[in-house]
N, C-alpha and C positions, 0 to 999 in steps of 0.2 A: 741579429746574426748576419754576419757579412755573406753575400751570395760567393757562392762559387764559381769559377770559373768554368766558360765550356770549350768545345771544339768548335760550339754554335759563334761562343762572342770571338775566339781568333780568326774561325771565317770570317765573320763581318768586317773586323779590322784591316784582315788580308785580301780581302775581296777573292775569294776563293772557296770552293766548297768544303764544309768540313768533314765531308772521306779523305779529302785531301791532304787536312788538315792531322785529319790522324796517321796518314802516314809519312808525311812529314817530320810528324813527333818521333816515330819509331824510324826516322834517317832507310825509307825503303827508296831503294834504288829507283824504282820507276819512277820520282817525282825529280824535278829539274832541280840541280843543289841550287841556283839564285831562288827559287821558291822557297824550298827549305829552309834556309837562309831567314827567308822572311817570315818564316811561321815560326822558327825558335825563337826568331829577333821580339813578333810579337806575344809570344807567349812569355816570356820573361819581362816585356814591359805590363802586362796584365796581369801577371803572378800568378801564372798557372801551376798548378801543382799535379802529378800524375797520381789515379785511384787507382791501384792495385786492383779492389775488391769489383770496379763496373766493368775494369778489362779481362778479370776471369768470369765475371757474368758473358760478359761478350764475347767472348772465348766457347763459353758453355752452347751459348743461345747458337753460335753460326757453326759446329760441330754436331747441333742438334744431342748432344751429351754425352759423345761418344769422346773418349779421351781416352790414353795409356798411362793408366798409374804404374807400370812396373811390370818385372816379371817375379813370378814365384817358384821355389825350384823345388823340384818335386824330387828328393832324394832318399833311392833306400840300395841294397847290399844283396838282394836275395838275384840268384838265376832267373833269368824269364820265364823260363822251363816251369819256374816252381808257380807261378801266377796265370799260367797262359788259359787253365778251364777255373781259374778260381772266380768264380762269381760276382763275388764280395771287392775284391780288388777290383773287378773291371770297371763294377758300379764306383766306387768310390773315386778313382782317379778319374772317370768321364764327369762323375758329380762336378767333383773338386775344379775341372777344367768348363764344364760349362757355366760356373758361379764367378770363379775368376775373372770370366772373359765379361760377365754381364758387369763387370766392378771394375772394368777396365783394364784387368791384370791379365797377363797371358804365363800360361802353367807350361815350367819346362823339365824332361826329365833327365836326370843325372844317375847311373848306377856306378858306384864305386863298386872295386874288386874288378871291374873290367879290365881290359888291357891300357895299363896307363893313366887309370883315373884311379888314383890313391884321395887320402883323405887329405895331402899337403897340397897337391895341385887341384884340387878341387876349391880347395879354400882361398888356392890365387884366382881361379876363374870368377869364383861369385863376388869378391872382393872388384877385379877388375872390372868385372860388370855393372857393380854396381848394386847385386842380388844381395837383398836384406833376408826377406821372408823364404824360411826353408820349412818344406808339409814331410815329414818322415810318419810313409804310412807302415800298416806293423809289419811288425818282422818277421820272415817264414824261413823257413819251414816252423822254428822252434823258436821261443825268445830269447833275446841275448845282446849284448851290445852292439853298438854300432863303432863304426873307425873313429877317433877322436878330431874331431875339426876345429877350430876356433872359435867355438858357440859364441865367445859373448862378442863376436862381430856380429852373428843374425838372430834374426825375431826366430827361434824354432817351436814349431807344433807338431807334435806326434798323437797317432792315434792310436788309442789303447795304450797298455803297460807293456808289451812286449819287450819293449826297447826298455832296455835296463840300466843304459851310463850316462842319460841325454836329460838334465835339468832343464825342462821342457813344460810349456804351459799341453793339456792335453785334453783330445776329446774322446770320447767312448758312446758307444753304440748302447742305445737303450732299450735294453732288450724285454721287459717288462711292457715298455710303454708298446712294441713292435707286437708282442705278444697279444696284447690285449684289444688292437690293433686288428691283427687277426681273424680274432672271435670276433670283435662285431662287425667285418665285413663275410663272416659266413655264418650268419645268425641261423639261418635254415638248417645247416648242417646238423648242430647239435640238439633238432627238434626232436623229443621223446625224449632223450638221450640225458645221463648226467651230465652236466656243464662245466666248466669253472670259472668262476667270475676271480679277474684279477684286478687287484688295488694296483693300477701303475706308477702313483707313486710312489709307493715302498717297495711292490715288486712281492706283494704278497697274495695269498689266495685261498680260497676256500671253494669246496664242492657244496654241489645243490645240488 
């Protein structure tokens, strides 16, 4: 198997060190063009070939892992008004924003129906941005559709069925499993007491 080429053997050739040597390759300003010069001259007489895959390792390793995959836009239609003591919703979108950010994504919110933000320039903003991944959490007060955007430009997930016009991959809240969930972290409560042991996963039950 023929060896490959390093940064280590165009140092050697170039008599220069190979941090040098790699920034040379990537033509970084700080290095003298007559140097540079000399490290593309020898890396083409060497047959250097560039690894994609050790310069996002090296990428990972001196980032220590932190990187921005993206943003994901967090869009829904309802008043603030109608969210602002709902629980459910505060949890979900601080969930949704502190996962994002451990995955490198940063959560943004968009409400359509505001002043100006229709569902046509909405779909030039994320388009121009660049925003693939759209999270439509559910819809309140009452279920019902959402403004029509260009889905099949983004990756869209919605949560629960609420939303009724969005060909949508979707997640829902598993209320069985939360349930059951419950009871056994208040095992003491229902001492003496009749119980009810729930199957969570069918979501079914039976007293004792």
């Amino acid at each position: 198997m023929e060896k490959r080429v390093t940064l280590r053997d165009i140092a050697e050739l170039t008599e220069v060190h190979f941090t040098t040597v790699g920034l040379a390759l990537r033509r970084d300003p700080r290095v003298k063009p007559a140097t540079t010069a000399r490290v593309l001259a020898a890396a083409q007489e060497l047959g250097y070939t560039h690894n994609a895959m050790l310069s996002a390792l090296s990428a990972y390793r001196r980032t220590r892992g932190q990187r921005f995959a993206g943003v994901i836009a967090y869009v829904y239609n309802h008043p603030p008004e109608d969210y602002a003591e709902n629980a459910a919703e505060a949890t979900l979108r601080n969930s949704v924003g502190l996962y994002a950010k451990s995955q490198g994504f940063s959560l943004e919110t968009f409400r359509l129906g505001r002043t100006g933000l229709n569902a046509q320039r909405l779909n030039r903003i994320l388009r121009a941005r660049g925003i693939q991944g759209v999270l439509l959490p559910p819809r309140m007060p009452v279920p019902g559709p959402m403004p029509e955007l260009e889905w099949s430009d983004f990756s869209p997930v919605a949560v629960g069925y609420s939303i009724t016009n969005v060909a949508a991959h979707r997640v829902c809240f598993h209320h069985a499993h939360a349930a059951a969930w419950a009871f056994a972290h208040r095992a003491g409560w229902a001492r003496g007491h009749s119980t009810a042991q729930l199957d969570g996963r069918a979501g079914r039950h039976s007293a004792q």
